[in-house]
C-alpha positions as CSV (number, residue, x, y, z in Angstrom):
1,X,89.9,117.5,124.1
2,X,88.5,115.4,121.0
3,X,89.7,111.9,120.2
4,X,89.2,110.3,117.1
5,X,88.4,106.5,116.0
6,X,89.1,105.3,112.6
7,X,86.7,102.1,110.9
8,X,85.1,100.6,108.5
9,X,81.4,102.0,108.0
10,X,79.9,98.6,108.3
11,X,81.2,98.6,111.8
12,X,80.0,102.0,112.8
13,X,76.3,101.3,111.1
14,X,76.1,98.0,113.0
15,X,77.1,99.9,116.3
16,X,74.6,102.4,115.6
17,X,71.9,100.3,115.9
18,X,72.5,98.7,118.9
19,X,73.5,102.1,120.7
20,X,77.2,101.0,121.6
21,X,80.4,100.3,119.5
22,X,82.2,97.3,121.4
23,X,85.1,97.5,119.7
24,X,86.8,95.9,116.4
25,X,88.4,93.1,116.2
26,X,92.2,94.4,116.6
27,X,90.7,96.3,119.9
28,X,88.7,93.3,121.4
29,X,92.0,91.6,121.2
30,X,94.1,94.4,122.8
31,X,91.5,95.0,125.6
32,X,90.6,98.2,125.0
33,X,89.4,100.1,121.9
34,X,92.2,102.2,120.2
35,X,91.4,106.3,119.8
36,X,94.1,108.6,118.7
37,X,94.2,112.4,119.0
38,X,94.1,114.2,116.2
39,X,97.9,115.0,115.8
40,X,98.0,110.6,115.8
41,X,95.4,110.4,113.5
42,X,96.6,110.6,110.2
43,X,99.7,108.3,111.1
44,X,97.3,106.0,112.3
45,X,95.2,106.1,109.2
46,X,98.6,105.4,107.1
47,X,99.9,102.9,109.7
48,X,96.9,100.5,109.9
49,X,94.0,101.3,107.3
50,X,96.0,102.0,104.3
51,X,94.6,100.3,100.9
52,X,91.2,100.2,103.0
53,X,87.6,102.1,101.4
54,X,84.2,103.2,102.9
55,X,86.3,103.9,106.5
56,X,84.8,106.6,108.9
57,X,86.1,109.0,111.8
58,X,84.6,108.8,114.9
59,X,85.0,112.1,117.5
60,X,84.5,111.7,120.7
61,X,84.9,114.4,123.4
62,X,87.9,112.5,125.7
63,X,86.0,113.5,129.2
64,X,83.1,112.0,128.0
65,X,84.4,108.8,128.6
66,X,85.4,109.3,132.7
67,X,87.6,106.4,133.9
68,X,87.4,103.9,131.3
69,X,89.7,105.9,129.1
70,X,93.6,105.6,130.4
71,X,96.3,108.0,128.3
72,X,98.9,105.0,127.6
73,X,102.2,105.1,126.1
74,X,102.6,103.4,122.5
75,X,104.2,104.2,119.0
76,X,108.0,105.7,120.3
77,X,106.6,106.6,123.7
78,X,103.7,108.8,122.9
79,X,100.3,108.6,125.0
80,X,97.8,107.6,123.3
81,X,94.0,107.4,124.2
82,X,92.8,104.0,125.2
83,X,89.0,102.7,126.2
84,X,88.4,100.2,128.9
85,X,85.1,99.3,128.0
86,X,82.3,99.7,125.3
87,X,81.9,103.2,123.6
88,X,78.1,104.4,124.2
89,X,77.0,105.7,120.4
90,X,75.2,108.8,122.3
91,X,79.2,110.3,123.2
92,X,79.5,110.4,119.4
93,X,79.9,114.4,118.6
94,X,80.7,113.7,114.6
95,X,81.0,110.9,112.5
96,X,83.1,111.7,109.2
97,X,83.8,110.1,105.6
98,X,88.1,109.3,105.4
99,X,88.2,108.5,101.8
100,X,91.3,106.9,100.6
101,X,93.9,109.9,99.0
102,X,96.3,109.2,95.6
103,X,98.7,107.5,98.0
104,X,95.9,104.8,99.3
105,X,96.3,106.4,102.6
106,X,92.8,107.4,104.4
107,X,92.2,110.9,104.6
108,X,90.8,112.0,107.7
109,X,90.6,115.7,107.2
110,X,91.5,118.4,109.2
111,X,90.8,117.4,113.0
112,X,90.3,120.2,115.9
């Protein structure tokens, strides 16, 4: 199964080059970094990244990430995907553009 992060490029870019995305700021606080499949994923776009340009998607295959990622409940109960620990950029299948749509929400596209 694919999960799916959602941030700003300059985060991604800086991740890139040192091989490992650590988390942002709302995840270093939490514990964990935040994923969401890709049923969650547009509510998530529309729920924290609304207004917000130049945002990416990261997909990640969910077994790549063995132990460190826990399935925990969240928004009305539902499980969502949850990293204990630094994501290696090397587990990164695709990285995509989610431009902002007429409603300011970010459009992350049709997930698989």
């Amino acid at each position: 199964m694919r999960i799916y992060k959602i941030l700003p490029r300059a985060e991604w870019t800086a991740a890139h080059e040192v091989r490992r995305f650590e988390g942002s700021a709302i995840d270093r606080q939490d514990g964990f970094i935040h994923f969401s499949t890709a049923a969650q994923a547009q509510e998530t776009a529309a729920k924290h990244f609304a207004g917000q340009t130049d945002l990416v998607v990261l997909e990640v295959e969910a077994d790549d990430l063995g132990a460190a990622l826990r399935w925990e409940a969240s928004r009305g109960g539902a499980l969502f995907p949850h990293l204990y620990g630094p994501l290696e950029a090397s587990l990164v299948r695709y990285v995509t553009d989610a431009p902002l749509g007429d409603d300011q929400v970010p459009q992350v596209g049709t997930l698989v």
